[in-house]
N, C-alpha and C positions, 0 to 999 in steps of 0.2 A: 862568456865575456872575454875579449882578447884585447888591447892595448887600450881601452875604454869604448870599445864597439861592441854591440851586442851581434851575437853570431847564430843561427838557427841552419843546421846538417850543416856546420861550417865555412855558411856563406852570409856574407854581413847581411842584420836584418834593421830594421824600421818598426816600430811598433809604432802603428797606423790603426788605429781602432776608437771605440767607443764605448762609454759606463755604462752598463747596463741591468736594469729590473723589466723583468716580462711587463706589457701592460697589465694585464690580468691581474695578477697575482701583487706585483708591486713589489714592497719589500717584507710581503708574506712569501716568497718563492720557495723556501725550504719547507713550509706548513702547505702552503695548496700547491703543492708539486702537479708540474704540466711538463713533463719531457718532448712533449709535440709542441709545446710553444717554444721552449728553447730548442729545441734543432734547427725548427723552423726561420727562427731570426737569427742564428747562425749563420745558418746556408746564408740566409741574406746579406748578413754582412760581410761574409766571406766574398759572394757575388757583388758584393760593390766594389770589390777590390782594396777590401780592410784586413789586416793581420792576426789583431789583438781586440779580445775584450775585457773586462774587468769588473768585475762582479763581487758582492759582499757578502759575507759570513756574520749574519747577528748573531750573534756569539749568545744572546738568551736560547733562541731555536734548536739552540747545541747542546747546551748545558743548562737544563732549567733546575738544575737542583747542584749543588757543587760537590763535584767530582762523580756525578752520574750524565753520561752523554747520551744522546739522542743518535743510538744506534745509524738508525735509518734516516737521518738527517748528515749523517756523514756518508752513509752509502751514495746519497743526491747529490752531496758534492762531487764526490768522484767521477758521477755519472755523468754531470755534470761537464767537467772539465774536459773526462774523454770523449763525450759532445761535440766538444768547443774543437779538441784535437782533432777529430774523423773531419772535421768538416775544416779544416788548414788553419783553425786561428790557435792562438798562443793567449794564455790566461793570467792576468794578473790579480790573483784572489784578495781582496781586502779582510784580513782574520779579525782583529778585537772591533770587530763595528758593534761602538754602541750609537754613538752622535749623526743623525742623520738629515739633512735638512733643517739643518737648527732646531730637531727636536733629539732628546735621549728618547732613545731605546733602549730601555735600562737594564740589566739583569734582576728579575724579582728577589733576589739574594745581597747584592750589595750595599743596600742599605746606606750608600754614601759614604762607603769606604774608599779610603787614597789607593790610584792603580799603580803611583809610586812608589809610597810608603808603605802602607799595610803588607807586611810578610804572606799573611792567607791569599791576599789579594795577586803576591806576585807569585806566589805560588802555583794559585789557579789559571793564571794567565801563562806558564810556563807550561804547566804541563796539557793544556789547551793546546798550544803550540804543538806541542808531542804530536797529539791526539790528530789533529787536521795532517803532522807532515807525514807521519805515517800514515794516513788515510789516501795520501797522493802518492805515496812511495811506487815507483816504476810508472808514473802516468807522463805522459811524453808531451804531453797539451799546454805543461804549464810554465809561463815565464817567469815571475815573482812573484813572493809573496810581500803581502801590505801588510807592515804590522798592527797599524789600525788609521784607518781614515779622520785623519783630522784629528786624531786622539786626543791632542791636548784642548779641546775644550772640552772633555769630560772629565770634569774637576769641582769639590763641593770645599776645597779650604785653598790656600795660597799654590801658588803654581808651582809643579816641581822647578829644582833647580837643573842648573844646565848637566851636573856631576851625577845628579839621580835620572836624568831622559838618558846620555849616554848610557850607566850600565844595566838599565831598560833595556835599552836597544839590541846592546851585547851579548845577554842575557837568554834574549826571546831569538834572535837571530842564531843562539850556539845553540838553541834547542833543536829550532829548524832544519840546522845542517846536521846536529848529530842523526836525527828521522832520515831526514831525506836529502843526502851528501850530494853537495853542488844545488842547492836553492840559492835562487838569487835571491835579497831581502832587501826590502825597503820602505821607505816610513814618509807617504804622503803628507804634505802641510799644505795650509792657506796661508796666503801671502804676509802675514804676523813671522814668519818663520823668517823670510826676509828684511820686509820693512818695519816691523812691530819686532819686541823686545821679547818675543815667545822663546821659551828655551828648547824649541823643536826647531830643527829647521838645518841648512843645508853645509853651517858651518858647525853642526853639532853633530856631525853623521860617519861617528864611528858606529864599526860594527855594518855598517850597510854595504851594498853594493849596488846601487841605486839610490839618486838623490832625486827627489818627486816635489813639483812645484803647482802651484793652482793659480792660475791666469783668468781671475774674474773681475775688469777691471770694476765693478757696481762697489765692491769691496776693498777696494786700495788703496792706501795714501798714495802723494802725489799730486792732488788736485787733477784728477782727471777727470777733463768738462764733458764728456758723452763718451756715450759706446765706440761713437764713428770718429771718435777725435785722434787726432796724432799720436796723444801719448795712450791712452785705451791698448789700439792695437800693438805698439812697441811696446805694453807691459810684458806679455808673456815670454818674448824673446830678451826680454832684461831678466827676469827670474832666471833663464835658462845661461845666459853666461854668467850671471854672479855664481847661481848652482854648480858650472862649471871648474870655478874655481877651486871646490870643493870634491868631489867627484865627477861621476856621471849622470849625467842630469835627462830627465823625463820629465814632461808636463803630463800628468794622470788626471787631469781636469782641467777644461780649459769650455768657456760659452759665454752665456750675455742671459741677463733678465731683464725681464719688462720695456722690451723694443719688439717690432714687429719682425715679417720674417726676412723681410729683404736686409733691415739693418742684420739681423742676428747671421744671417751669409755675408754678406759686405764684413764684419766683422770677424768670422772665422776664418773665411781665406784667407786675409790677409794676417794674420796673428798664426797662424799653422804653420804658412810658409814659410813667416818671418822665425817663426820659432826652429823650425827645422834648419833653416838655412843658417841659425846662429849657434847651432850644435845639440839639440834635442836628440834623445837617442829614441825617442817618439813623440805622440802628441795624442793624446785619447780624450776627446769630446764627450761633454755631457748634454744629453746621452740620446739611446738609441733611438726612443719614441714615448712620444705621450702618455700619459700614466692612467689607464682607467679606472685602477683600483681606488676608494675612498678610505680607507683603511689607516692609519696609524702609520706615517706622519702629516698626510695629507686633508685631515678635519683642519690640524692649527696653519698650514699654511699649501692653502689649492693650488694657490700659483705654479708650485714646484710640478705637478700634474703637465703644463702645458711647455715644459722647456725639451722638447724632445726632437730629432731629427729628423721623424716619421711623425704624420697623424696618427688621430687615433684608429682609420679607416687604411694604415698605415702606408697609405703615400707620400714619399719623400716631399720635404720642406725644401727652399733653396739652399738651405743650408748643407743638407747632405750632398746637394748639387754639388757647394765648393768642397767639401771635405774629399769628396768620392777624385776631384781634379786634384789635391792637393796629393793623394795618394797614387795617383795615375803617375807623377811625375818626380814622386819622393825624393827616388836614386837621385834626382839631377838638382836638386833641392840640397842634398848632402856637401858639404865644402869640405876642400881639400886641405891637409893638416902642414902644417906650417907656425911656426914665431912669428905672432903681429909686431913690428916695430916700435908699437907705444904700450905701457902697461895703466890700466886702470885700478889701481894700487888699492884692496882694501888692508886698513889698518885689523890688528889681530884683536882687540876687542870693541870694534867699531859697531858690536849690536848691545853694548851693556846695556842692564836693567833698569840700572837706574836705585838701585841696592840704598845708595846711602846717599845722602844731600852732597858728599862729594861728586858721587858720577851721572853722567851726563845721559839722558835717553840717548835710541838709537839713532843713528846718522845715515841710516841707508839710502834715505829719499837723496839727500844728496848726492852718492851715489847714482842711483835711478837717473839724476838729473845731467850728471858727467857723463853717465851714457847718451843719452838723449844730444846733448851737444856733440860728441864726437861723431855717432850717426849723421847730425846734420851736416857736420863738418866733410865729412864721407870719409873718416880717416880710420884705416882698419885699424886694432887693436884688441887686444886679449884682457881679462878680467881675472887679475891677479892677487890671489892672500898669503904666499911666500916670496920665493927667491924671485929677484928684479936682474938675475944678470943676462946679457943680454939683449935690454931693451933699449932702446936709443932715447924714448923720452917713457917720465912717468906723472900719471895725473895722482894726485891728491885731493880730492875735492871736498872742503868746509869739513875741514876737518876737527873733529871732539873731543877725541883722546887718542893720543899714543905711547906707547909704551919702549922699551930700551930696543929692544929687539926690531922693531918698527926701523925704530932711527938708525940703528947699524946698517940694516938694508938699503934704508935711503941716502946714506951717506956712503956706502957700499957702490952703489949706482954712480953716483955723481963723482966718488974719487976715479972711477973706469969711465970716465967721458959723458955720461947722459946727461941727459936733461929732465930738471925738474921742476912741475908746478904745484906751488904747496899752497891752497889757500885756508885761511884761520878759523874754524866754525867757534871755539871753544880758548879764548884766552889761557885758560888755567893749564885744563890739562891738553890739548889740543895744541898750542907753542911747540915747534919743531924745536927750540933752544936756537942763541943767537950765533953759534958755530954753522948752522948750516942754512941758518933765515938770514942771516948778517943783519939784525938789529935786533934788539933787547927791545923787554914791554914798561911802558912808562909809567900808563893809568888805563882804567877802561871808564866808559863814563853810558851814562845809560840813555843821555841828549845826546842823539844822530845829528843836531844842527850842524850845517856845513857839510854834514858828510853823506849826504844824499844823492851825489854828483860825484863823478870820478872821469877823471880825463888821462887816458890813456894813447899814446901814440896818433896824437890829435884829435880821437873820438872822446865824445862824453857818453856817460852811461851812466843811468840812474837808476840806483838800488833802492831796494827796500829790506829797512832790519826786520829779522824776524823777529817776534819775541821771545825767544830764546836767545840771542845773540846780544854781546854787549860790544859796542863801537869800542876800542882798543886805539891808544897811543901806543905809538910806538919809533925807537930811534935809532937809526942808522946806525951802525958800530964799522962792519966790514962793507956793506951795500951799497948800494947809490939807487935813489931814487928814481924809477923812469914812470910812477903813476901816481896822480898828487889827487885831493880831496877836494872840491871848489873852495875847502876854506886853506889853499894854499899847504898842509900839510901830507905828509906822505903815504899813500895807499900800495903801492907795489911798487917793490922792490929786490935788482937784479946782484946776484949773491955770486963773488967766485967766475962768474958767467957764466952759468949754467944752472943756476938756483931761480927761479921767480917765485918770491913769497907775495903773498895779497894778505895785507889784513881786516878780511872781511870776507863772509862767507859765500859768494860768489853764486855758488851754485847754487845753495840752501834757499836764497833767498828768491828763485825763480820759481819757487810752490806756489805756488798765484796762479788760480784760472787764469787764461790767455795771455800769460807775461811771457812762458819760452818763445812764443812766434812774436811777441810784439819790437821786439829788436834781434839782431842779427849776432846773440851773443856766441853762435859758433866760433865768431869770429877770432875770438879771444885765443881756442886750440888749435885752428889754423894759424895763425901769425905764430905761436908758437914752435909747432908741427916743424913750420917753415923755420925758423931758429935750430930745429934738431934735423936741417936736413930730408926732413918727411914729405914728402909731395903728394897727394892722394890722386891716384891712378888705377881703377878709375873713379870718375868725377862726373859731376854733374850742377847746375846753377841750383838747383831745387831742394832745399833742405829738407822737404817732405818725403824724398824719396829715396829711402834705404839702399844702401850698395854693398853688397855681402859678394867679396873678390875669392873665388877661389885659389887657394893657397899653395895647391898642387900645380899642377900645368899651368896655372895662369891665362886660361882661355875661356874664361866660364864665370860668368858671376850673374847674380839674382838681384833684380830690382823690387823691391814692392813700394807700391805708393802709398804711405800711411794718413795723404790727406784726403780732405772730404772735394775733391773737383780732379778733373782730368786736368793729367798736366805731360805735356810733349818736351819734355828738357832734351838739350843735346848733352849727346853721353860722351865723353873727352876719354878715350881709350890708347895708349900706345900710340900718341901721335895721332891719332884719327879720333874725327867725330861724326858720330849719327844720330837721330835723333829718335828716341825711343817713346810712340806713343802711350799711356797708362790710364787707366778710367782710375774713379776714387778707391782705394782699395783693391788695387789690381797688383800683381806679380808677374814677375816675366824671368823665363831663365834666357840670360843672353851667351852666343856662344862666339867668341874672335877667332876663328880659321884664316888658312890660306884662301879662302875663295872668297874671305869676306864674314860678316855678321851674321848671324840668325836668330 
């Protein structure tokens, strides 16, 4: 790893790969060992032009009695991995796999013991850790380790808290390195890590070197109305710059359930690209091929058998079609490193639990949904949980709670010239205070009458509260009013000249099947944008269609079309326009030379 780029013989690498269980065998592969089935779908993936795969360690197959290991079951791993290496790919081991497909795979020892709490428990898992990093000590094949797949839902009392997943992490990860110095480590989540109040996830990742996101939108808040919808495919590239903010970020799971094949390709192209082009330091689809095995997780749910990228007669799906293009053209998919001009500002306890009748669940989907506007918008910007200096403007979107340190940054920002949008999720504790909002809270009242219409710079717009949200009075102190309620009082307001508070959560309340496309509420960050001097260049009429500018040279950027129809937008580049054909779900990298477009 070098400035947040992963590097393999010292040349930046991509981890472009797939999850993989033999068909045969399944997630017996440590018990019915078949070395000629894995070489064999190595080679293959190798030959498609993939990097990486990422394979699981049931940690029962290892240790079926505690602290006595299955000799020859760590031999397999090894064999394994050097496998994976002879034949050019790079190994991402998943170690404490008990949870698999929504079933435990339990150790017949645990007894429902806490893997936080219980002392034998952390014990055993540390020096497990031992066990496997020495067992890979001098193997050249492998890129990181997982310190367990989705871990946090193998839980039989209350969840750990966020202070016991950290020194988990640290724990199991100093064990790793003491064995085998310079592993990379990292701690896979489903999307709860993000949008849900889980205390795994991308803003709790010390200790790691790799921050791992799961892009299944069937699983998401959001309100995401199908596989092939707009926001579907822009989930996994939103995982991957909020993960950003935090580390370095990898998608180690990313596909579709229960669509057919053409949608479940339509679907991953476009979500690989988008992910890669929005800073993924890879992207590993699940997974290689169809499952023949009936074995244990696949009685309680068959489905999981049929989500593979190969049949079972093992010819490629469409889907491996687009994975196999997504990889052919990676390097150019990669964007160049640069300061976005706008910051999408997460506050520092923006995923509370929700602990005590004081605090508020989490706020992320808001979030989710600030990105999703500014994409439409086509306005580059970076997805930021520190320092704001810098930036020319910064979003705040429905916002819950913040805290002192919060507000110094933001107030930080705006005494250095920026610009900011704050709008209000959370009266109580979510009030930036009337110093940097220029009005004071009056009442909050739980009848939206009147305030279901909001007229702004001659448009109206009609919200919906969520029910979480309580309609807020509120009174000019230092502000002036430039957005009023239809019942004549004040919805947003301009602070200082350069503050725009909204009281009302703006973003939040776009979680509604088909309400982001049903008005044109980009428009709200562009008219702003436009206030802070920001022009988007390049551009396009088509809010469906992502614009990811390269940062470096400025000659290079990648379109993908997140909607379900062909659309031909002219593309507004440096003073020139052309118009860039796109099918639904299509990608394109565009290059601006001296001799023109390509």
């Amino acid at each position: 790893m070098e400035q947040g780029r992963l590097l393999r013989d010292g040349q930046p690498f991509l981890a472009i790969g797939v999850n993989y269980h033999p068909s045969r065998a399944g997630c017996r592969l440590w018990i019915d060992w078949d070395p000629v089935a894995l070489r064999r779908d190595f080679a293959g993936m190798a030959g498609a032009g993939l990097t990486t795969v990422r394979f699981f360690v049931f940690w029962r197959d290892f240790e079926p009695e505690p602290g006595r290991y299955r000799e020859k079951a760590l031999d397999r791993l090894r064999e394994a991995v050097e496998t994976a290496g002879q034949e050019g790919l790079s190994c991402v081991v998943s170690l404490l796999t008990i949870w698999m497909n929504g079933q435990l795979l339990d150790l017949p020892w645990r007894h429902g013991r806490d893997l936080w709490r219980d002392e034998e428990m952390l014990d055993r898992q540390e020096a497990f850790a031992r066990a496997v990093a020495t067992t890979l000590h001098g193997v050249a094949g492998l890129l990181a380790i997982d310190l367990g797949d989705e871990i946090g839902n193998v839980r039989t009392g209350p969840a750990p808290t966020r202070e016991q997943v950290a020194a988990w992490q640290a724990r199991l990860a100093g064990a790793l390195r003491d064995e085998r110095p310079g592993t990379l480590v990292v701690q896979a989540n489903d999307a709860s890590g993000v949008l849900g109040p889980a205390p795994f996830g991308p803003d709790n990742a010390g200790g790691l070197d790799l921050v791992a996101v799961h892009g299944f939108p069937t699983w998401a808040a959001g309100s995401i109305e199908s596989t092939l919808s707009y926001k579907a495919t822009s989930l996994a590239p939103f995982l991957v710059r909020y993960a950003a903010a935090y580390g370095v970020p990898i998608v180690d799971e990313l596909g579709s359930y229960g669509v057919d094949e053409a949608t479940a390709a339509a679907y991953l192209g476009a979500a690989a690209a988008s992910a890669l082009a929005n800073g993924a330091a890879g992207i590993v689809p699940w997974c290689w091929q169809d499952i023949a095995s009936r074995d244990e997780p696949y009685q309680d749910r068959p489905g999981e058998r049929e989500v593979g990228l190969h049949r079972l007669d093992g010819s490629p799906k469409p889907a491996m079609t687009a994975l196999r293009r997504v990889a052919s053209a990676a390097s150019g998919l990669v964007p160049g490193r640069a300061r976005a001009p706008i910051a999408l500002y997460v506050p520092e306890r923006q995923r509370g639990s929700g602990a005590s009748y004081l605090d508020s669940g989490p706020d992320t989907v808001a979030t989710f949904y600030a990105y999703l506007l500014l994409k439409r918008a086509h306005l580059d910007f970076d997805v930021v949980a520190g320092d704001l200096s810098g930036y020319r403007m910064v979003v705040c979107p429905s916002v819950t709670r913040v805290i002192a340190a919060d507000l110094d940054r933001l107030t930080r920002h705006v005494d250095d010239g920026g610009l900011l949008w704050y709008s209000l999720g959370d009266h109580l504790h979510g009030f930036p205070g009337a110093d940097l909002a220029g009005v004071e809270l009056v009442d909050y009242s739980l009848l939206p009458d009147g305030r279901t219409t909001l007229d702004w710079a001659g448009r109206q717009w009609p919200l919906e509260w969520p029910a979480t949200a309580r309609p807020v009075d509120v009174r000019a102190t230092t502000a002036r009013t430039v957005g009023r309620w239809a019942d004549g009082s004040g919805a947003v307001f301009q602070n200082r000249d350069r503050v725009f508070f909204c009281a009302a959560p703006v973003e939040r309340q776009l979680d509604r099947p088909g309400r982001l496309a049903a008005y044109p509420w980009e428009w709200w960050y562009r008219e702003l944008a436009g206030l802070a001097g920001i022009v988007p260049d390049p551009d396009c009429v088509d809010p469906d269609v992502e614009i990811v500018p390269d940062r470096g040279a400025g000659r290079r950027a990648v379109l993908i079309n997140h909607g379900a129809g062909a659309v031909r937008p002219d593309l507004r580049w440096g003073g020139e326009e052309r118009p860039v054909p796109l099918e639904p779900k299509q990608w394109r990298i565009v290059t601006r030379g001296a001799d023109g477009w390509s």
